[in-house]
gemmi code that builds the backbone of each chain (N, CA, C; Angstrom):
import gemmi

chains = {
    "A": [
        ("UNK", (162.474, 67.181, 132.784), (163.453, 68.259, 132.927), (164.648, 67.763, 133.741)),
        ("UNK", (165.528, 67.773, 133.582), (166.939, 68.073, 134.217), (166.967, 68.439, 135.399)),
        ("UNK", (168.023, 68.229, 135.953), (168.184, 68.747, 137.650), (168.629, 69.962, 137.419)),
        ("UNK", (170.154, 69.776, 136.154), (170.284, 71.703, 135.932), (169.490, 72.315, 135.608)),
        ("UNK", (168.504, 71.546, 134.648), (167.457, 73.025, 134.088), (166.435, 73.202, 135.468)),
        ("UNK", (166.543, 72.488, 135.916), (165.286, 72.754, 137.469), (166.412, 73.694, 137.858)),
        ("UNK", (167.129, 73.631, 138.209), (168.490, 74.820, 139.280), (168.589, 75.894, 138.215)),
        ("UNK", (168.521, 75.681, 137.034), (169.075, 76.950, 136.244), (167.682, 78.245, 136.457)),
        ("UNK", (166.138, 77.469, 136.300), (164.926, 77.890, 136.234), (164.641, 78.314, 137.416)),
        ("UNK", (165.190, 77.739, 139.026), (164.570, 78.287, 140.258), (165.886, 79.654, 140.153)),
        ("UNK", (166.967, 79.344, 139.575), (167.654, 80.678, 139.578), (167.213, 82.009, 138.949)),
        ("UNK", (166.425, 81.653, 137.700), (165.722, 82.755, 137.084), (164.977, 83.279, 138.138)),
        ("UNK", (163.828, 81.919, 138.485), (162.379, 82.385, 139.513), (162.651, 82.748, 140.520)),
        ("UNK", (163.828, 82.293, 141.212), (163.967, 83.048, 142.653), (163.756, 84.570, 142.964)),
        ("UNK", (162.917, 85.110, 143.711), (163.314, 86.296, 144.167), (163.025, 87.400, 143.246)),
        ("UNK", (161.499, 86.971, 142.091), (161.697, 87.661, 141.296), (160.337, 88.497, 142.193)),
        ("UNK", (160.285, 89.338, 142.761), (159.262, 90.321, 142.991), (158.334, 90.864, 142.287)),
        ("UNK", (157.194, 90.235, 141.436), (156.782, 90.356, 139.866), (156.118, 91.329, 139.945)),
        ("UNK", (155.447, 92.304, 141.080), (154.703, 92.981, 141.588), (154.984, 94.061, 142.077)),
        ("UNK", (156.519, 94.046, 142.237), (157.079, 95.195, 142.515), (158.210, 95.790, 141.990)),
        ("UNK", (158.615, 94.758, 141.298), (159.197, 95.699, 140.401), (159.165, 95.117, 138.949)),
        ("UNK", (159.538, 95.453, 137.256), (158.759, 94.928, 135.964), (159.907, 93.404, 135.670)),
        ("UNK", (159.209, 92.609, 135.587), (160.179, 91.295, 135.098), (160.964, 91.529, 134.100)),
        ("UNK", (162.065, 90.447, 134.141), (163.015, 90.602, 133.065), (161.972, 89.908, 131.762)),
        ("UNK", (162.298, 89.677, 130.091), (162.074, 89.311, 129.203), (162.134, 87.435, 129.863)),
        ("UNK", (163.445, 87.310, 130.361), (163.633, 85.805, 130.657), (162.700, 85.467, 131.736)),
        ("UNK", (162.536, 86.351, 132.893), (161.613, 85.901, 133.862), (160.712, 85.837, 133.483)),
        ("UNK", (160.111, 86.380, 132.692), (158.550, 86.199, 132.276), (158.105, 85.210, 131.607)),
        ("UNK", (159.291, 84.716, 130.362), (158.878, 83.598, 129.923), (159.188, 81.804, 130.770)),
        ("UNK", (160.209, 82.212, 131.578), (160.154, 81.220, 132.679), (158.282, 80.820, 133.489)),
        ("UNK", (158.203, 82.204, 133.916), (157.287, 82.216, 134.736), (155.961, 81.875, 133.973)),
        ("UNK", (155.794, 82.230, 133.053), (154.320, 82.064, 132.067), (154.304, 80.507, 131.900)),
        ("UNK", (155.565, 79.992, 131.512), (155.248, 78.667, 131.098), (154.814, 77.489, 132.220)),
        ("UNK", (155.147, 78.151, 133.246), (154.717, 77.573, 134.783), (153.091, 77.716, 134.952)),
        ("UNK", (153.034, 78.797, 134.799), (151.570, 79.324, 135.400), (150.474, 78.383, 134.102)),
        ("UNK", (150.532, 78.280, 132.490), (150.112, 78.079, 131.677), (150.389, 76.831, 131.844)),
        ("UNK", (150.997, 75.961, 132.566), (150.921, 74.604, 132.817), (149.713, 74.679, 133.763)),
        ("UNK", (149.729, 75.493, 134.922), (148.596, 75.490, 135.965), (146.975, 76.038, 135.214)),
        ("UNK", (146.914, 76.725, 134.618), (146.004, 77.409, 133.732), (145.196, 76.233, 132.686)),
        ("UNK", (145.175, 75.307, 133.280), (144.363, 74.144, 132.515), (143.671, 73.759, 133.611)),
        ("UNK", (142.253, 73.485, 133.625), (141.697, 73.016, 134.625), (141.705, 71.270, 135.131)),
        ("UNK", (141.798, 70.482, 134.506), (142.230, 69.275, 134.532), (143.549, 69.109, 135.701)),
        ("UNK", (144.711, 69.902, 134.927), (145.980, 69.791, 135.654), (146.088, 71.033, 137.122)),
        ("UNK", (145.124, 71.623, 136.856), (144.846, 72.623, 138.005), (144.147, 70.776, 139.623)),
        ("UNK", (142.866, 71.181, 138.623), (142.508, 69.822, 139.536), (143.357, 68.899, 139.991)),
        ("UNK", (144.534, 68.376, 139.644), (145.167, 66.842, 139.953), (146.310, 67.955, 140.597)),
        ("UNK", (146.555, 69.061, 140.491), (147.436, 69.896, 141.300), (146.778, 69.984, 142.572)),
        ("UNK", (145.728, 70.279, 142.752), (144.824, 70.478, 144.031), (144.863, 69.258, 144.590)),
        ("UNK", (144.466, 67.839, 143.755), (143.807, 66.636, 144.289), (145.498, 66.445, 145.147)),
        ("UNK", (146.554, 66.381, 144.300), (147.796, 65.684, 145.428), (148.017, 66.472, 145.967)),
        ("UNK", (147.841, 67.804, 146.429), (148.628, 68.727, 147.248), (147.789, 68.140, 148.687)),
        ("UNK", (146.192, 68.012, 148.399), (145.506, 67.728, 149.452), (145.231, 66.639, 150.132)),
        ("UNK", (145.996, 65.342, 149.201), (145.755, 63.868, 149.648), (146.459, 63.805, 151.061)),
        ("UNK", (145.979, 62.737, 151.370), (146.787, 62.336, 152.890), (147.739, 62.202, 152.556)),
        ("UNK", (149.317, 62.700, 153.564), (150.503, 62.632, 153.391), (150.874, 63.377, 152.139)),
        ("UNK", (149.807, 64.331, 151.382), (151.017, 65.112, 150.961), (151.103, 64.675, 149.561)),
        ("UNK", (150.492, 63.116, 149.428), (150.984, 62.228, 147.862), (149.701, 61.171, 147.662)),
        ("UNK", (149.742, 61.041, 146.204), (149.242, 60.554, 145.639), (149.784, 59.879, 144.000)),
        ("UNK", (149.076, 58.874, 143.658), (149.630, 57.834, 142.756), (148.399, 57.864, 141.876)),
        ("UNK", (148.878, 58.100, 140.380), (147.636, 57.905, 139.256), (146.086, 57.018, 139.825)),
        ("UNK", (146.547, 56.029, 140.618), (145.139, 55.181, 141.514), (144.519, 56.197, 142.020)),
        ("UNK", (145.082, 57.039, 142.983), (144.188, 58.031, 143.668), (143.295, 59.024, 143.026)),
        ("UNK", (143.975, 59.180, 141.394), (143.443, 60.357, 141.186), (142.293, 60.039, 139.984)),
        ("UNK", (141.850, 58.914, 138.942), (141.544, 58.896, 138.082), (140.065, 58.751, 138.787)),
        ("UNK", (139.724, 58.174, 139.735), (138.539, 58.407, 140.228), (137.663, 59.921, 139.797)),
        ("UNK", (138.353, 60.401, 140.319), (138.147, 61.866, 140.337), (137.609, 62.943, 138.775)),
        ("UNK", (137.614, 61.739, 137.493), (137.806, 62.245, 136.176), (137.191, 61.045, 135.270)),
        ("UNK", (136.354, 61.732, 134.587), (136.021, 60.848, 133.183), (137.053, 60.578, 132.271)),
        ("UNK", (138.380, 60.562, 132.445), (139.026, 60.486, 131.493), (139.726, 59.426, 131.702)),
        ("UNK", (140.738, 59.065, 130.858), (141.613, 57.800, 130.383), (142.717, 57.705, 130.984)),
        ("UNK", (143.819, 56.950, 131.698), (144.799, 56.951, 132.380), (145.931, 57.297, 131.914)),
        ("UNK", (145.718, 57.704, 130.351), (146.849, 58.118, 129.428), (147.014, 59.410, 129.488)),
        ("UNK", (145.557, 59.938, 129.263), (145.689, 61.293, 129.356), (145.588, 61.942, 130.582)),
        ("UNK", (145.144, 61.178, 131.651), (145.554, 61.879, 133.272), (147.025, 61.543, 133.422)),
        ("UNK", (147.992, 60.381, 132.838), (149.272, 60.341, 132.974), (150.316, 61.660, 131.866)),
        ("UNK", (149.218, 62.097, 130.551), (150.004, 63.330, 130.381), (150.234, 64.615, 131.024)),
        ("UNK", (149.090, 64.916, 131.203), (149.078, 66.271, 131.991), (149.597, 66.297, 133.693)),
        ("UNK", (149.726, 64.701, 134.191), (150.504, 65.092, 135.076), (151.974, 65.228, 134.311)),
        ("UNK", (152.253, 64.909, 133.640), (154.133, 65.125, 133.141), (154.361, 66.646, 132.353)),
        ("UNK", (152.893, 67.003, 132.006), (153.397, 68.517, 132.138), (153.089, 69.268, 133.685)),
        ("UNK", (152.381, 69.048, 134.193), (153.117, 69.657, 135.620), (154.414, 68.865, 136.156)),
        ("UNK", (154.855, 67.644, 135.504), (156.398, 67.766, 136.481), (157.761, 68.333, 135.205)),
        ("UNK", (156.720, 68.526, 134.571), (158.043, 69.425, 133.315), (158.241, 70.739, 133.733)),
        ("UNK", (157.211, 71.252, 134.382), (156.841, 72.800, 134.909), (157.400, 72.906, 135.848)),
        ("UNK", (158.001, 71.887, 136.448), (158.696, 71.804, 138.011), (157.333, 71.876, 139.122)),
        ("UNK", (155.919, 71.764, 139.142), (155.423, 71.812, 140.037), (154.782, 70.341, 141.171)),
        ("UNK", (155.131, 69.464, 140.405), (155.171, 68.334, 141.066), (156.381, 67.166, 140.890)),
        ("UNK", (156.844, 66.502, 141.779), (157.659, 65.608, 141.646), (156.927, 63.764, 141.352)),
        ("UNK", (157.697, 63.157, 140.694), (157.090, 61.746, 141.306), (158.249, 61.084, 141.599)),
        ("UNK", (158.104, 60.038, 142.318), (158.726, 59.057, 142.817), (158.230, 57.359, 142.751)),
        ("UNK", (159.115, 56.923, 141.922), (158.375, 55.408, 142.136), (158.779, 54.589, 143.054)),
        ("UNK", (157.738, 53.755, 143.234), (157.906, 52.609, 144.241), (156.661, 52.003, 144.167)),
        ("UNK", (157.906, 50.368, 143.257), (156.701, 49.653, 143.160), (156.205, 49.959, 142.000)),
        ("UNK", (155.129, 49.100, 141.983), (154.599, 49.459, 140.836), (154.063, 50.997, 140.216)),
        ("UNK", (153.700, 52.135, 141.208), (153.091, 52.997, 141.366), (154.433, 54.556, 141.199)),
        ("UNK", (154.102, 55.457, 140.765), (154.428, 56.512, 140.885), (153.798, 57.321, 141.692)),
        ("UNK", (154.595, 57.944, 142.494), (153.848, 58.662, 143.764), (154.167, 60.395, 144.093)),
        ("UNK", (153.106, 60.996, 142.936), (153.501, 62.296, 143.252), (153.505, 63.153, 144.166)),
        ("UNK", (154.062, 64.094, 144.504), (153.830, 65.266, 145.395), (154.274, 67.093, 145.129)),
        ("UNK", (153.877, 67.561, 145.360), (153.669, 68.838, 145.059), (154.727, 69.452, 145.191)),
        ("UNK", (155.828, 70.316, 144.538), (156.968, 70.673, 144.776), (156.487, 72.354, 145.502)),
        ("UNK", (156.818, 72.133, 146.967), (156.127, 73.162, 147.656), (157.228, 74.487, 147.553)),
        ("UNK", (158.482, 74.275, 146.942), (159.509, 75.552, 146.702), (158.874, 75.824, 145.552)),
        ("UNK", (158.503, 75.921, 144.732), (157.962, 76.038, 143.257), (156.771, 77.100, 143.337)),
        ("UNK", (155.804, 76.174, 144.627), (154.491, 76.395, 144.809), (154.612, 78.179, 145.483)),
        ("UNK", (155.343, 78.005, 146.133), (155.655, 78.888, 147.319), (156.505, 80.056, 146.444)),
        ("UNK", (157.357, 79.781, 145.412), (157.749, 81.279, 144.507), (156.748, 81.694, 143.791)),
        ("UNK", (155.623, 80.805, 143.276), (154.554, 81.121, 142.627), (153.673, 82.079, 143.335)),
        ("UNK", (153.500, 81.630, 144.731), (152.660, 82.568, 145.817), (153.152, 83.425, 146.026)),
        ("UNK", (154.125, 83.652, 146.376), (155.261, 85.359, 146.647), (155.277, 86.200, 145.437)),
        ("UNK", (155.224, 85.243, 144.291), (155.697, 86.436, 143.349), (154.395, 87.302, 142.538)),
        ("UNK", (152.669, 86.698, 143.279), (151.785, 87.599, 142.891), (150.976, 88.366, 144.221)),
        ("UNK", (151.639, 88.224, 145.027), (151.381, 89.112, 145.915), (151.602, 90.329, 145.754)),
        ("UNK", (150.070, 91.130, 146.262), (150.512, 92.820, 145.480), (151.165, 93.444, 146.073)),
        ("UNK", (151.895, 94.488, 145.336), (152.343, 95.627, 145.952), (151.636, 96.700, 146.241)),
        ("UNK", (152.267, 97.343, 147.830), (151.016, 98.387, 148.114), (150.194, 99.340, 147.640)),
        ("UNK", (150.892, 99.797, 146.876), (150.662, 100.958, 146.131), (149.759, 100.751, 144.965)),
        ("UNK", (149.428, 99.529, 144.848), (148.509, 99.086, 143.609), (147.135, 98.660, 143.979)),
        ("UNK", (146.680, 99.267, 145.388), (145.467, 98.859, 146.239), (144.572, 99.389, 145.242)),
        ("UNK", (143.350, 98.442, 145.160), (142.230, 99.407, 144.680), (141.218, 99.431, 145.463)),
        ("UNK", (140.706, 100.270, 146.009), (139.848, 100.104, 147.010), (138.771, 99.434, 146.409)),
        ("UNK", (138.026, 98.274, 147.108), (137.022, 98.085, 147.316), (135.435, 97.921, 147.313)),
    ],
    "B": [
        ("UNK", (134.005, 91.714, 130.691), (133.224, 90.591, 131.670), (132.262, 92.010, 132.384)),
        ("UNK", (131.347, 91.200, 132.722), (130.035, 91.929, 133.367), (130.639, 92.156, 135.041)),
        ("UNK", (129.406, 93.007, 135.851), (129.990, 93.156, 136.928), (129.427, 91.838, 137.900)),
        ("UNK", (127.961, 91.411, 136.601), (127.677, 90.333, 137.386), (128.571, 89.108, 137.299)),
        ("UNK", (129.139, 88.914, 135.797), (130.007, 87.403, 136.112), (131.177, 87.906, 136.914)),
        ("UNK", (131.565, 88.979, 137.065), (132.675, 89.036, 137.785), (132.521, 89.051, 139.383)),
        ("UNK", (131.084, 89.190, 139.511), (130.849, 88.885, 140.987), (130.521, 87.555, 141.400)),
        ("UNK", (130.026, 86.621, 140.313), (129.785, 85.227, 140.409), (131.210, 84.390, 140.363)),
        ("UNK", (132.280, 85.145, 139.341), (133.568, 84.178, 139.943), (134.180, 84.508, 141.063)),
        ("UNK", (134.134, 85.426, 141.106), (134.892, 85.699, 142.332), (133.759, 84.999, 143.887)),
        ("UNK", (132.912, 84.965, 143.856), (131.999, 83.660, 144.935), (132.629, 82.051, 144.641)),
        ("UNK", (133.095, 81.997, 142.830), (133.378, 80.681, 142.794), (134.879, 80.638, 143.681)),
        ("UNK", (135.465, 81.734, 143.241), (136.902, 81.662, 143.728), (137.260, 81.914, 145.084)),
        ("UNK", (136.261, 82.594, 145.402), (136.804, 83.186, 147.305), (136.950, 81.546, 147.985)),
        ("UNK", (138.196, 82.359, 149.221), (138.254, 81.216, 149.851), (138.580, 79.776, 149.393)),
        ("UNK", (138.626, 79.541, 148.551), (139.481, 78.060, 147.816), (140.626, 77.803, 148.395)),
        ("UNK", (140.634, 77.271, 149.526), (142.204, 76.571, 149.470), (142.568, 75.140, 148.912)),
        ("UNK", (142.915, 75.535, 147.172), (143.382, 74.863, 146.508), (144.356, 73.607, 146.903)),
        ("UNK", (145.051, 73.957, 147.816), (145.901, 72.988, 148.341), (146.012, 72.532, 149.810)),
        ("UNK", (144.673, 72.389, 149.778), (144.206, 71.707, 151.261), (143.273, 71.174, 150.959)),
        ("UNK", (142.110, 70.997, 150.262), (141.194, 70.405, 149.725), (140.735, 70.508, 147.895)),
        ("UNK", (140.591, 69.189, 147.502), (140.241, 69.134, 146.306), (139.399, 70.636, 145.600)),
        ("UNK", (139.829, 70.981, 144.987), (139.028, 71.943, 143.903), (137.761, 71.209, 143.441)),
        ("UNK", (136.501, 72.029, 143.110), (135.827, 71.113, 142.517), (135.991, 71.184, 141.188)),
        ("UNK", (135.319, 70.926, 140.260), (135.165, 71.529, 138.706), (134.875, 72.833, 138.043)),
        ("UNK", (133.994, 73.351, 138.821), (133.683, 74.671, 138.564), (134.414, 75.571, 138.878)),
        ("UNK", (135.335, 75.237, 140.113), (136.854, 76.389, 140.673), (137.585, 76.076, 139.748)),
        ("UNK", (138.151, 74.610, 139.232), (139.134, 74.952, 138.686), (139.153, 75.321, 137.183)),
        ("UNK", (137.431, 75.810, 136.541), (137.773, 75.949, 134.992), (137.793, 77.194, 135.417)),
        ("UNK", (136.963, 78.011, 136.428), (137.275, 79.617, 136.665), (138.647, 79.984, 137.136)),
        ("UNK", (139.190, 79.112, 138.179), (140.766, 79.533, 138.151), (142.416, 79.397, 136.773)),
        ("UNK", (141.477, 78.232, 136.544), (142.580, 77.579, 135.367), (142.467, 78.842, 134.199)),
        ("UNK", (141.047, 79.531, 133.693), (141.154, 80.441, 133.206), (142.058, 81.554, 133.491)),
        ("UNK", (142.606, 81.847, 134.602), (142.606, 83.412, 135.369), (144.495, 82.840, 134.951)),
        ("UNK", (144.803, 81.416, 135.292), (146.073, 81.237, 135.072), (146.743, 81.483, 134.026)),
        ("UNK", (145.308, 80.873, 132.766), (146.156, 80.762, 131.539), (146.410, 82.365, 130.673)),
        ("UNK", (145.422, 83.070, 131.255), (145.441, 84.722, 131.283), (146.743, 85.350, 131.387)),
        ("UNK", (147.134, 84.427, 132.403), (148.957, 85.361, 133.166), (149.901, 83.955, 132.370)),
        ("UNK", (149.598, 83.094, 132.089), (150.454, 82.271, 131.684), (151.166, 82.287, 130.451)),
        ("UNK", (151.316, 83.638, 129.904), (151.811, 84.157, 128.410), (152.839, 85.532, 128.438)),
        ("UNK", (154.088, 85.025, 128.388), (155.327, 85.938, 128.780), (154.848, 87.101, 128.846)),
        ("UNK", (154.460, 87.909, 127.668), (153.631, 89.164, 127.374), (152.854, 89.416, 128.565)),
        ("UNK", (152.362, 88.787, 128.923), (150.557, 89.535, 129.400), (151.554, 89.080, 130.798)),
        ("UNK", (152.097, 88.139, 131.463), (153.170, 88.397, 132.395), (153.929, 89.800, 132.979)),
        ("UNK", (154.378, 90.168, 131.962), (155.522, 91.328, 131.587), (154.340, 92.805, 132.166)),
        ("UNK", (153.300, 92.819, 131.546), (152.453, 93.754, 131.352), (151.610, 93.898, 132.928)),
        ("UNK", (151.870, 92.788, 133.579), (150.877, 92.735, 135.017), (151.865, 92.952, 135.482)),
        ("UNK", (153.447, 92.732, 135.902), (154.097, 92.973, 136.475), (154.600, 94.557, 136.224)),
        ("UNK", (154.388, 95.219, 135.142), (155.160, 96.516, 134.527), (153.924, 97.404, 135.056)),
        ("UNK", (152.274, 97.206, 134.823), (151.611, 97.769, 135.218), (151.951, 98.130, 137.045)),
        ("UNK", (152.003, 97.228, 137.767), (151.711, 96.385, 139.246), (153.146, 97.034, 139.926)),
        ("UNK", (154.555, 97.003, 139.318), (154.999, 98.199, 139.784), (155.161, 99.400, 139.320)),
        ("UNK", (154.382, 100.289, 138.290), (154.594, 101.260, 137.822), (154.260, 102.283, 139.150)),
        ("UNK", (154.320, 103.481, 138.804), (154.597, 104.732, 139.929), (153.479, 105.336, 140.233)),
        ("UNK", (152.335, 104.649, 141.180), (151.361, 105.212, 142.076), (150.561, 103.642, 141.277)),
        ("UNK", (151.018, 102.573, 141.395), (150.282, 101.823, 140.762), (149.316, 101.545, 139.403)),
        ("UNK", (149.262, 102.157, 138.371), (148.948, 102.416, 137.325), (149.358, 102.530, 135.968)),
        ("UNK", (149.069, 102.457, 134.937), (149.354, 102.464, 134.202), (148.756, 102.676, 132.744)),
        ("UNK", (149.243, 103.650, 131.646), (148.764, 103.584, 130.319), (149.432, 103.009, 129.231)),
        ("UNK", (148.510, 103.045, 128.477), (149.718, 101.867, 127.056), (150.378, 102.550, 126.624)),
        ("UNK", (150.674, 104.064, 127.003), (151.571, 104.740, 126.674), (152.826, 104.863, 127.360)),
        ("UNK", (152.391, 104.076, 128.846), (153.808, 103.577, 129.884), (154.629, 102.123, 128.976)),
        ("UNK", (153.337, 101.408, 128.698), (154.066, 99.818, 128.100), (154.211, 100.141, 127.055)),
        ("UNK", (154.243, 100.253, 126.155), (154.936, 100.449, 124.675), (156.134, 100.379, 124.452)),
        ("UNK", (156.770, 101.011, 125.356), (158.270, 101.008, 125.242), (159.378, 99.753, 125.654)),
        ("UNK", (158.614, 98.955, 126.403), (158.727, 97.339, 126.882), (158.912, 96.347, 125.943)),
        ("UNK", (158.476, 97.025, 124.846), (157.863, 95.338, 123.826), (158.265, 96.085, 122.442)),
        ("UNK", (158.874, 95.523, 122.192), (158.693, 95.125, 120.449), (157.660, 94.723, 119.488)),
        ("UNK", (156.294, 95.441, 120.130), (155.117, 94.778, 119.483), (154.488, 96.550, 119.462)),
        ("UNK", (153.158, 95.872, 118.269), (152.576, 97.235, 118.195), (151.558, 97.584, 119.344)),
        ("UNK", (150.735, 98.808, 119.198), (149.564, 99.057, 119.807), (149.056, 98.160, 120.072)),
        ("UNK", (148.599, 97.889, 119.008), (146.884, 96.953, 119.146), (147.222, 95.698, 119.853)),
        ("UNK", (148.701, 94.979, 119.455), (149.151, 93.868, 120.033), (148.570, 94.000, 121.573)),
        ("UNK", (149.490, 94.927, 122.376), (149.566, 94.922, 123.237), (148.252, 95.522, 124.082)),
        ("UNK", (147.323, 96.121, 123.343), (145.991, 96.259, 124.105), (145.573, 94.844, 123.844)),
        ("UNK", (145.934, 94.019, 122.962), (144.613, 92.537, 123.044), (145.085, 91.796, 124.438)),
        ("UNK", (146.746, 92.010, 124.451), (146.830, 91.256, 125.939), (146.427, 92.283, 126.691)),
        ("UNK", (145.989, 93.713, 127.093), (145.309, 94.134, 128.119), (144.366, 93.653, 128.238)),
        ("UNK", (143.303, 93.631, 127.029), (142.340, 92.974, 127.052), (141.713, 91.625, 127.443)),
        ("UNK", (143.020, 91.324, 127.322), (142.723, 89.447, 127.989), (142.819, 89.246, 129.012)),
        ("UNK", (143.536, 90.208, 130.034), (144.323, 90.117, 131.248), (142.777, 90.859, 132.367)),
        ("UNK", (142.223, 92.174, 131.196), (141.042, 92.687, 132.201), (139.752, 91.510, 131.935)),
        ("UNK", (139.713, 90.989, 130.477), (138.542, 89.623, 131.033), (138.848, 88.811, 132.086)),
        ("UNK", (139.988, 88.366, 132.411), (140.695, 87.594, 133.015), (140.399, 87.731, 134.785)),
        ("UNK", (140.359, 89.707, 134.648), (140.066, 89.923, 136.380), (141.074, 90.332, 137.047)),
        ("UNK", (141.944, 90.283, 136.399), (143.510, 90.640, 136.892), (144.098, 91.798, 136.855)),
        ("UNK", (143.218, 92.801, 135.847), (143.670, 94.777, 135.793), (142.078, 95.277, 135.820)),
        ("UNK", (141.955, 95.994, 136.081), (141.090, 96.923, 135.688), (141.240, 98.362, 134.430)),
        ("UNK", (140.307, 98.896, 134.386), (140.684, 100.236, 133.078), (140.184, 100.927, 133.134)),
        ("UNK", (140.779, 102.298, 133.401), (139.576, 103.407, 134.036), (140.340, 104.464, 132.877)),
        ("UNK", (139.029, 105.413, 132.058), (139.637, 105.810, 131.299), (139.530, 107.517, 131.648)),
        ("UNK", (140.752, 108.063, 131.276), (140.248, 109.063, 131.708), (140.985, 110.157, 130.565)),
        ("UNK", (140.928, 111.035, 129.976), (140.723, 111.725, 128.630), (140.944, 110.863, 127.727)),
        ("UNK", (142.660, 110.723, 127.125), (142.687, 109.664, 126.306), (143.093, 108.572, 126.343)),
        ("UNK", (143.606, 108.509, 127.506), (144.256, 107.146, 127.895), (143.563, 106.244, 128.630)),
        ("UNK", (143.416, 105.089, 128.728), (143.004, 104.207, 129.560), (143.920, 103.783, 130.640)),
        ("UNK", (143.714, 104.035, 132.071), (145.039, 103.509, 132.919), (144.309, 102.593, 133.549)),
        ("UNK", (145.468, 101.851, 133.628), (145.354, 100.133, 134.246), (146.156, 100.025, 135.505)),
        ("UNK", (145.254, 99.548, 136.109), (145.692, 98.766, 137.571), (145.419, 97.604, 137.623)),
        ("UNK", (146.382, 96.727, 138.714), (146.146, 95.447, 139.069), (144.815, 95.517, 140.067)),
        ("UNK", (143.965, 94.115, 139.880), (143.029, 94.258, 140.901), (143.424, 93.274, 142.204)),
        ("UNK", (144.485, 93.582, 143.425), (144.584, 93.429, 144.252), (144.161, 92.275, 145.020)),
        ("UNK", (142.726, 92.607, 144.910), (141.837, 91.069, 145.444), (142.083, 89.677, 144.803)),
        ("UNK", (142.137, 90.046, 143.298), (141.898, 88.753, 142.379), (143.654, 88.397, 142.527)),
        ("UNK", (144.688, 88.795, 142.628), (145.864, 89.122, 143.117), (146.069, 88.202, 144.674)),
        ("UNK", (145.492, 88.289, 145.468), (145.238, 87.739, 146.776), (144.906, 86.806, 146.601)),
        ("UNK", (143.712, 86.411, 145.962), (143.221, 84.966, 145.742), (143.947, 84.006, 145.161)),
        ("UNK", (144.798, 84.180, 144.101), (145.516, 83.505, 143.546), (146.560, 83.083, 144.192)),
        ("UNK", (146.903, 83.929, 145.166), (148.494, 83.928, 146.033), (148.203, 83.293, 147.297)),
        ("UNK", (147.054, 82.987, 147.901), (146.771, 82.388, 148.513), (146.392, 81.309, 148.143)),
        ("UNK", (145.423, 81.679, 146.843), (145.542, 79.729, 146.342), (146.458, 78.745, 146.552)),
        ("UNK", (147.544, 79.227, 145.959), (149.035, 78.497, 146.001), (149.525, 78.391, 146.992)),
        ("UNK", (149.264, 78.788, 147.783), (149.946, 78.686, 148.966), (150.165, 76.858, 149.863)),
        ("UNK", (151.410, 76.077, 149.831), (151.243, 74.876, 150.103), (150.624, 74.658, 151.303)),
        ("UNK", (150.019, 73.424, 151.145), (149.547, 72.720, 152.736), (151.071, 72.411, 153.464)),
        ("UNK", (150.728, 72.395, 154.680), (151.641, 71.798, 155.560), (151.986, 70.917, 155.170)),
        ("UNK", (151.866, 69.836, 155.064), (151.879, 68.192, 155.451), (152.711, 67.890, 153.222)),
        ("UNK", (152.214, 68.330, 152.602), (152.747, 68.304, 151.356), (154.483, 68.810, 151.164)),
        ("UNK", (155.253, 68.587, 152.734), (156.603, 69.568, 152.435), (157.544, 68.755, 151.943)),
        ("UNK", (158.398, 68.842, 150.880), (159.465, 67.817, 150.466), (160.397, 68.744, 151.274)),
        ("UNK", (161.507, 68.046, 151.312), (162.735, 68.163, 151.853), (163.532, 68.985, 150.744)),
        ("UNK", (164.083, 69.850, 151.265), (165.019, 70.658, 149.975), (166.040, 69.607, 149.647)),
    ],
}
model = gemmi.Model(1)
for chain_id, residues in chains.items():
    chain = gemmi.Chain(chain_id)
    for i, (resn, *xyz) in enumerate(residues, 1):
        res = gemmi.Residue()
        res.name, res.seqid = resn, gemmi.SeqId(i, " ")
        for name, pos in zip(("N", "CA", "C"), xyz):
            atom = gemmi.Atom()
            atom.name, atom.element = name, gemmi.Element(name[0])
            atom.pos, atom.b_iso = gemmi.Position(*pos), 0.0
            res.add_atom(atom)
        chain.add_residue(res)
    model.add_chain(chain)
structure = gemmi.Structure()
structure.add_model(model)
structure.setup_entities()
């Protein structure tokens, strides 16, 4: 993705209160295609594994341990979470070194937080 | 979903901080599910339209007017959204009204929530 389409997309996602008040047509499909990147358990997992590595980052080495699978297909599904905007990489060296795009992470968390009035008790 | 699997994911799901320690396998096919649930513009639109409607609730006779889709359309995404854990449906003469379920709402929003140490620089 683009730097504009990352700026054009946190402009949609910013500030969208999804909980309190009804999304636009555009916010929603912004927002779904985010969440439905996370909504795979594989890319859920390698979302968890670098958010929690030491420092924050981790490099395809760190993570294939972690998976019966092939370095091709742990190198796709990380590039749909950095198409989704939820992780960045950075190379150096031989290695790409992702980390968790915590503005991304953090509109994702605000925007399913409930609103009061939608309590169900218990 | 039963009241028992819905009491067994929600044990898988409590308390997960996704982004402080690795997920195991079993959190993330029960969470990755709950994502890919909300990860579809529609069923988006419909948690957010339910979640602020007026005393929290809602009938498909509130959403209808939202979408360009028929009935039945739009009950299969209710339907996917209450397997999912994410509304409930309490019916009462002829309507079925839907609420968000709050808790499963919490969990998710706290899931996401970044670690410290994972902060990029704006």
């Amino acid at each position: 993705m683009s730097k504009q389409q990352e700026e054009d997309r946190e402009q949609v996602l910013c500030c969208s209160p999804v909980m309190r008040q009804p999304l636009s047509e555009d916010q929603s499909v912004e927002l779904a295609r985010v969440f439905k990147a996370i909504g795979e358990p594989v890319r859920l997992r390698l979302l968890s594994l670098i958010a929690s590595h030491a420092g924050g980052e981790a490099c395809v080495c760190d993570l294939t341990d972690a998976f019966e699978l092939s370095g091709p297909t742990i190198s796709h599904h990380l590039k749909v979470l950095r198409e989704a905007g939820v992780i960045t990489g950075d190379r150096r060296g031989t290695w790409i070194y992702y980390r968790v795009r915590t503005e991304m992470l953090t509109v994702l968390s605000e925007l399913l937080v409930p609103a009061e009035h939608g309590v169900v008790p218990a």
